[in-house]
C-alpha positions in Angstrom: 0.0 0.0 0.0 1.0 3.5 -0.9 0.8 6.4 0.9 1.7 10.2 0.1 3.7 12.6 2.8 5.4 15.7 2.7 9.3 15.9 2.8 11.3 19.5 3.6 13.8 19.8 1.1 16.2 18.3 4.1 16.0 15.5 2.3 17.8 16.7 -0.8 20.6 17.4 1.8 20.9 13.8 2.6 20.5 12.5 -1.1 23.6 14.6 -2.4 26.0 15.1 0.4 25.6 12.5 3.1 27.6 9.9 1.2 28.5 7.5 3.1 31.7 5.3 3.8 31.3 2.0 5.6 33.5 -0.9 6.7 32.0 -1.8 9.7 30.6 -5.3 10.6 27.2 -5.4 11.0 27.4 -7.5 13.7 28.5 -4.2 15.3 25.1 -2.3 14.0 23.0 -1.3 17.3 19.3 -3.7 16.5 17.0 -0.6 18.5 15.3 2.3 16.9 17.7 5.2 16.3 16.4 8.0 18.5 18.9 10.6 16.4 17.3 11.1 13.1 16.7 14.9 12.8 21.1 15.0 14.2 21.3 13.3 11.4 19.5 15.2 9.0 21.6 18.3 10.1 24.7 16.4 9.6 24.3 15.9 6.2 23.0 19.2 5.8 26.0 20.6 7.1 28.3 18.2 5.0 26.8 19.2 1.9 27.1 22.9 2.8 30.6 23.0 4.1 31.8 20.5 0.6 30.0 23.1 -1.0 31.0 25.8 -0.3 34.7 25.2 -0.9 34.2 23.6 -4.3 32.1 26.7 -5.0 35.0 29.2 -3.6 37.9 26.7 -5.6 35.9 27.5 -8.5 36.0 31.2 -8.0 39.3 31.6 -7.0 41.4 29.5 -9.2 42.9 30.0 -12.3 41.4 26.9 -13.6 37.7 28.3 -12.9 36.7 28.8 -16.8 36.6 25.3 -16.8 34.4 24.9 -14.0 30.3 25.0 -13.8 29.5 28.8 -14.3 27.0 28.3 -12.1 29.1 28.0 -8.7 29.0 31.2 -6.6 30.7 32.1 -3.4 28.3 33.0 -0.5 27.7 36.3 -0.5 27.8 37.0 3.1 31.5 35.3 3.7 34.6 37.5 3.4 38.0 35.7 1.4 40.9 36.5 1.6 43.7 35.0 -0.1 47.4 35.3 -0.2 49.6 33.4 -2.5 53.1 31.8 -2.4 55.2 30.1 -4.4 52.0 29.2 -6.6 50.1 27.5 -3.6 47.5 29.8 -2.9 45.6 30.1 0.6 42.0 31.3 1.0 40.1 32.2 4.3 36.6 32.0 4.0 35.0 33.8 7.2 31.6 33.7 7.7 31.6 36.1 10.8 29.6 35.7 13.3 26.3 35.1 11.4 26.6 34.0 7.7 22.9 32.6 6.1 23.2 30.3 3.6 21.5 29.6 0.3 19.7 26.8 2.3 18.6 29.5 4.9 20.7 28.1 7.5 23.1 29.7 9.4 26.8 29.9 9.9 29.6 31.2 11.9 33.7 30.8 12.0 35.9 30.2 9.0 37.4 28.0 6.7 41.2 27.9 5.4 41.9 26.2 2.2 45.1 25.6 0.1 45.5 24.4 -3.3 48.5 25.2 -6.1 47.6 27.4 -9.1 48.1 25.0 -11.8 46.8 21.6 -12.8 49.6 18.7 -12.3 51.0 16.2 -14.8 47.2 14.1 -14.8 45.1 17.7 -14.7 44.7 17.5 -11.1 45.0 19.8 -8.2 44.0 18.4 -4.6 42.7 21.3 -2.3 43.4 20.9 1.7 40.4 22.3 4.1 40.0 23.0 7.9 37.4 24.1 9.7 38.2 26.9 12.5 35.2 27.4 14.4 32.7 26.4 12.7 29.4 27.1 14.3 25.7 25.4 11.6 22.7 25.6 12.9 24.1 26.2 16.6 26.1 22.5 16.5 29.8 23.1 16.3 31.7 21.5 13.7 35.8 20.6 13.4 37.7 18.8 10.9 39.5 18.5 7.8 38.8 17.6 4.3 40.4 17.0 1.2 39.4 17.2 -2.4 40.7 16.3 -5.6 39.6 18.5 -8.5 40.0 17.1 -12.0 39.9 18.2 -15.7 39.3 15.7 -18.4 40.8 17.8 -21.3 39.0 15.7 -24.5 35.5 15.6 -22.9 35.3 18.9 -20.8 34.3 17.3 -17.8 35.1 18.5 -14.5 35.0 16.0 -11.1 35.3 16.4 -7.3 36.4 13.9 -5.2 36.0 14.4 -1.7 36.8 12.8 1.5 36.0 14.8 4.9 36.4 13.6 8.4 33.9 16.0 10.9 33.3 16.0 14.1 29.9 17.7 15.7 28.6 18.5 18.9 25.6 20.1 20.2 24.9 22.2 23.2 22.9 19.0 25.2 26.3 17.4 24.7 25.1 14.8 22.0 28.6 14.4 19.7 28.4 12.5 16.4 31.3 12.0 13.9 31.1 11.6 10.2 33.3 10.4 7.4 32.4 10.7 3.7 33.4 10.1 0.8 31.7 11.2 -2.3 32.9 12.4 -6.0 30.6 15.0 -8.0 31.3 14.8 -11.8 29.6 17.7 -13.7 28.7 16.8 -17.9 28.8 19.4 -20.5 27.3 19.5 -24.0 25.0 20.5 -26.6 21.2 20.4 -27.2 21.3 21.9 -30.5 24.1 23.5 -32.5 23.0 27.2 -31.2 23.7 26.4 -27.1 27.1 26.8 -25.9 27.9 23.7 -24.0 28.8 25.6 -21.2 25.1 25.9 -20.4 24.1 22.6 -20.8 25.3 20.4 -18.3 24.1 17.5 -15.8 25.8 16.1 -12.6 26.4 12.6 -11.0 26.7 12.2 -7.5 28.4 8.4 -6.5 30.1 7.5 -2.8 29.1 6.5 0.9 29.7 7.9 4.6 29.3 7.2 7.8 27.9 8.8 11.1 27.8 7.8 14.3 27.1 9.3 17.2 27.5 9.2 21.2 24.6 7.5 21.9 25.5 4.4 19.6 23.2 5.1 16.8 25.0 4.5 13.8 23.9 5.9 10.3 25.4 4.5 6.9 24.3 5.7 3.6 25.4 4.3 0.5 24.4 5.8 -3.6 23.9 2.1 -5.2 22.7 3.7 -8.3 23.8 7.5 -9.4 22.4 10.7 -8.3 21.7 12.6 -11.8 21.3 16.7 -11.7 20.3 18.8 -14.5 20.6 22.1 -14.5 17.1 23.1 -15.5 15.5 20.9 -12.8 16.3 21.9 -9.1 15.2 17.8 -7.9 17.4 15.1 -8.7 15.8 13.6 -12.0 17.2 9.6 -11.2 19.4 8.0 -9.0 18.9 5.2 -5.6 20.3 6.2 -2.0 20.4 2.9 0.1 20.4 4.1 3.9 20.7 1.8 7.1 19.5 3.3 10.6 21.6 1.3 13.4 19.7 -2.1 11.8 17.0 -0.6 9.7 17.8 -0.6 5.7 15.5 1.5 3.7 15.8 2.7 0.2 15.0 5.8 -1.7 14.6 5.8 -5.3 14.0 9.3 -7.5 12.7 8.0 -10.5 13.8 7.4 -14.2 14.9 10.9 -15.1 11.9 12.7 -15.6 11.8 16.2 -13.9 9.6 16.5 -10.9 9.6 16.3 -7.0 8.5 12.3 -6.3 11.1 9.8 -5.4 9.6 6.8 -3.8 10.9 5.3 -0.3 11.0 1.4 0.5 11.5 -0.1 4.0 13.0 -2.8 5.7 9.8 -4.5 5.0 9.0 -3.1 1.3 6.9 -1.2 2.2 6.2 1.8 -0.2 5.8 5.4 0.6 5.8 8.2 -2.0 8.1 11.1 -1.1 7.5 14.5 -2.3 10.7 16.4 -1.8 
């Protein structure tokens, strides 16, 4: 039996950014309820924004950034800075003491990144993050992460590959950590022979992370099937997100490519429920 509910676009947070690593034995995987599920939510929120934002800024700030999605943009309400030597450049991103994002969240502190100038030998650079402060949605956030930013010079294509190791804690003491691992690769081409390719382009989202948090709930999240992005659709158009709540496996599935706000949600029992995002 099917049955309709209403989803906050939260959820879009956890389909592209809460990409989840996982090694662990199940054996280890709590068999109770998880009791931590909107943490969670704000943990891959906050991934997504943080990832974000420095692939945005990378793509501002380098002097490889014709070749990256126009679309990218800095947040307007953070102040960079950037000083360069011996062509490895260093940007602060400060976001004050109240920054509000894109997603209408809020953030405070700063983030320092290094990357070199130019692309290496395999059209490569690998930018180094760290958070200093980091204050999202009143849960403080530490931690370090490193992309690798590639150019594929016969296709176009551009790729992210990211790996970030976070820690968060919120003011009843609850702490979580969170490791992902997730690559974005961004598509570029032509509809007809009057669009510049630059303006046509779709994304895939692959990878897997893993939370877990004080309390022993445990959270792993892995994309079995990829997340597609155009960019004249703001859902994701196809793509399958396989998530496991300490014991709990449910699926989410956002259809066949067509444009529109209904992905479809399976539990541990298959049982369906229609999502609209």
């Amino acid at each position: 039996m099917k049955k309709r509910i209403f989803v906050f676009t939260g959820m879009l947070c956890l389909a592209c950014s809460f990409l989840l690593s996982c090694n662990n034995d199940d054996n280890d995987t709590p068999t109770r309820a998880v009791t931590t599920s909107k943490q969670h939510k704000d943990i891959a929120s906050a991934n997504k924004e943080i990832n974000s934002i420095v692939e945005n800024v990378f793509g501002t700030e380098s002097s490889v950034r014709s070749k990256i999605n126009s679309k990218l943009k800095s947040p307007e309400c953070a102040t960079i800075t950037s000083e360069i030597i011996d062509d490895i450049k260093t940007v602060i991103i400060d976001f004050g003491d109240r920054c509000e994002l894109s997603n209408g969240e809020v953030i405070s502190g700063s983030i320092r990144m290094t990357f070199s100038l130019q692309l290496d030998t395999e059209s490569k650079i690998e930018i180094k993050s760290t958070l200093d402060k980091i204050v999202y949605k009143d849960i403080t956030v530490n931690g370090n992460a490193t992309t690798i930013f590639s150019f594929q010079n016969d296709t176009g294509n551009t790729k992210f590959t990211t790996k970030s190791d976070f820690s968060f804690v919120w003011k009843d003491t609850l702490t979580a950590t969170s490791k992902t691992n997730f690559i974005t690769e961004s598509f570029s081409g032509h509809t007809n022979p009057d669009t510049p390719a630059s303006l046509v382009f779709y994304t895939l989202v692959t990878g897997n992370s893993i939370a877990e948090f004080s309390n022993g709930d445990k959270y792993t999240v892995e994309i079995t099937t990829p997340l597609r992005n155009e960019n004249s659709c703001e859902y994701i158009v196809s793509g399958v997100i396989t998530t496991k709540e300490n014991s709990a496996t449910t699926t989410l599935n956002y259809g066949d490519g067509e444009c529109d706000n209904i992905a479809t949600q399976t539990d541990a029992d298959g049982n369906e429920t229609t999502i609209e995002l």
